[in-house]
Wavefront OBJ file of the C-alpha trace (Angstrom):
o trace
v 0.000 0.000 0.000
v 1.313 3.356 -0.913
v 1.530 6.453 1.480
v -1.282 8.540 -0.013
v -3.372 5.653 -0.080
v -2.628 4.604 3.651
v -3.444 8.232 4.214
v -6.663 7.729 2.851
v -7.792 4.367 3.696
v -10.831 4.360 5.882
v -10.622 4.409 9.861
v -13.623 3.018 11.906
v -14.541 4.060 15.411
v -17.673 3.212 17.495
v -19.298 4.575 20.057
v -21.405 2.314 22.108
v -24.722 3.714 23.979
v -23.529 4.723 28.030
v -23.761 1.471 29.899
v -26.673 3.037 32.262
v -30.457 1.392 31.689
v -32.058 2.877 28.581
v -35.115 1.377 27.033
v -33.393 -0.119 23.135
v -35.272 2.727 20.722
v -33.906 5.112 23.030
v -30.162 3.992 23.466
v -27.817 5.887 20.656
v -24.662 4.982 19.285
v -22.282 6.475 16.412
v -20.351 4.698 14.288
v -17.636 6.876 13.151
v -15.418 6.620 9.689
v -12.981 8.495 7.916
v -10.693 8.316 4.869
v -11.663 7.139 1.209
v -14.756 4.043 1.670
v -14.170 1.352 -1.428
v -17.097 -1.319 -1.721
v -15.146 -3.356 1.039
v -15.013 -0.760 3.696
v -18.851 0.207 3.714
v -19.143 -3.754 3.956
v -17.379 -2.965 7.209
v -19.365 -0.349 8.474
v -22.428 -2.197 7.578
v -21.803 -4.878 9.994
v -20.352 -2.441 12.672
v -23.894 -0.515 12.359
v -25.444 -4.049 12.701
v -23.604 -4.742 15.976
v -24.433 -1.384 17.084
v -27.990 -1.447 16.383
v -27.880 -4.725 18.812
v -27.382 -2.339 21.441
v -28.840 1.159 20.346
v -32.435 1.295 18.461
v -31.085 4.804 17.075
v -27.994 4.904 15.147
v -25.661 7.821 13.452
v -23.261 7.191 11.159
v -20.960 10.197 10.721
v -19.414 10.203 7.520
v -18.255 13.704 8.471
v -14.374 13.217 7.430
v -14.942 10.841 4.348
v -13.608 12.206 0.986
v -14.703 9.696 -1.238
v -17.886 6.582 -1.600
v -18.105 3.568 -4.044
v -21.586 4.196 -5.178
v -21.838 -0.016 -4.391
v -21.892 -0.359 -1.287
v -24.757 2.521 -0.684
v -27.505 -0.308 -1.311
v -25.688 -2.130 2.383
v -26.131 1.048 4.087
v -30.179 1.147 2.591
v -31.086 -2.021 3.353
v -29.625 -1.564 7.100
v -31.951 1.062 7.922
v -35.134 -0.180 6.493
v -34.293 -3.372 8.672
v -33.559 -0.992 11.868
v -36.599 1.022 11.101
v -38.669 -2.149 10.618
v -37.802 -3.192 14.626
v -38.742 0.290 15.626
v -35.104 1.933 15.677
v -33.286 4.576 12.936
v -30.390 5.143 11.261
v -29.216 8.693 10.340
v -26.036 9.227 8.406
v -24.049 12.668 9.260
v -21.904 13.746 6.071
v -20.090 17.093 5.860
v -18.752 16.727 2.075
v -21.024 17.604 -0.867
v -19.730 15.163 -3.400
v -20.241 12.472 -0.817
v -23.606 13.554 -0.301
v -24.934 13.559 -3.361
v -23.320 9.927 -4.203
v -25.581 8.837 -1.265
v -28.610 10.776 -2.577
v -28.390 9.575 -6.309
v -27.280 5.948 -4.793
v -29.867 5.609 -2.303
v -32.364 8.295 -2.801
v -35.440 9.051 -0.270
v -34.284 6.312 1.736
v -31.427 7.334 3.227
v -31.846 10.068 5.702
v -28.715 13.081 5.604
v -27.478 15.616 8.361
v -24.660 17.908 8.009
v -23.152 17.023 11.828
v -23.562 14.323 14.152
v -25.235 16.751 16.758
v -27.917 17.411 13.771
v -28.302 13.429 13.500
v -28.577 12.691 17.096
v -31.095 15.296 17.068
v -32.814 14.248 14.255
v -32.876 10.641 14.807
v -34.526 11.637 18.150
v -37.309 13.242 16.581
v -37.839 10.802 13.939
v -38.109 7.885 16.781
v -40.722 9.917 18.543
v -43.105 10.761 15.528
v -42.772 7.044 15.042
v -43.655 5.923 18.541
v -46.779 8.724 18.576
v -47.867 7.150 14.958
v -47.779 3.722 16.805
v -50.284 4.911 19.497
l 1 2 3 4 5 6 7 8 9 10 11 12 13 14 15 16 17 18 19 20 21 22 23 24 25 26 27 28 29 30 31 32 33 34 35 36 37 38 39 40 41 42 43 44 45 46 47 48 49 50 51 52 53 54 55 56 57 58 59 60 61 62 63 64 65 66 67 68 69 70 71 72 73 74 75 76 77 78 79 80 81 82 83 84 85 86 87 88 89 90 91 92 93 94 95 96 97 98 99 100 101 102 103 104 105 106 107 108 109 110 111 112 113 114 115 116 117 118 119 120 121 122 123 124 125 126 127 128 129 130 131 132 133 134 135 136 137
């Protein structure tokens, strides 16, 4: 592997819920990732929002500091949060960078839901959780 592309290759972090009682739809954790995502590397984050959303109902994936998306792998990151939403939960992706933005919109469309920080997508994925639960009722 080269230096630039060691520079760029994508870094995962997660951020479990805080270990103190919270009720599943209410729990929140971030997955974070920076760098340049191939195909292989949102196969990565895919599971690591799966084993997330084991613990947290709501889920923010803060794309924030990635500078490049293989259109690809969009459909993983789709299909995750219609299954989270089906069990009640939500998954919000933060992204900062324009071009990476609109690869998600053109790759995943409506169904992907976009913030420009990971304080808007905790906040938003609050909100969203809550309409939900009231349309329940």
């Amino acid at each position: 592997m080269t230096d630039k592309a060691k520079a760029n290759a994508a870094v995962l972090a997660l951020r479990q819920p805080s270990p103190r009682p919270v009720r599943w739809e209410e729990a929140l954790a971030v997955v974070t990732v920076r760098g340049d995502l191939d195909r292989e590397g949102l196969e990565a984050i895919d599971f690591a929002v799966c084993r997330s959303s084991v613990e947290a109902g709501r889920v923010v994936l803060d794309l924030c500091e990635v500078s490049h998306l293989d259109y690809a792998g969009v459909a993983l990151l789709v299909a995750r949060r219609r299954e989270l939403c089906g069990r009640g939960g939500e998954l919000v992706i933060a992204v900062r960078s324009p071009y990476v933005a609109n690869i998600l919109r053109a790759a995943g469309g409506a169904d992907l839901l976009l913030c420009r920080s990971v304080e808007e997508a905790s906040g938003a994925v609050a909100v969203v959780t809550k309409v939900r639960a009231a349309r329940r009722r």
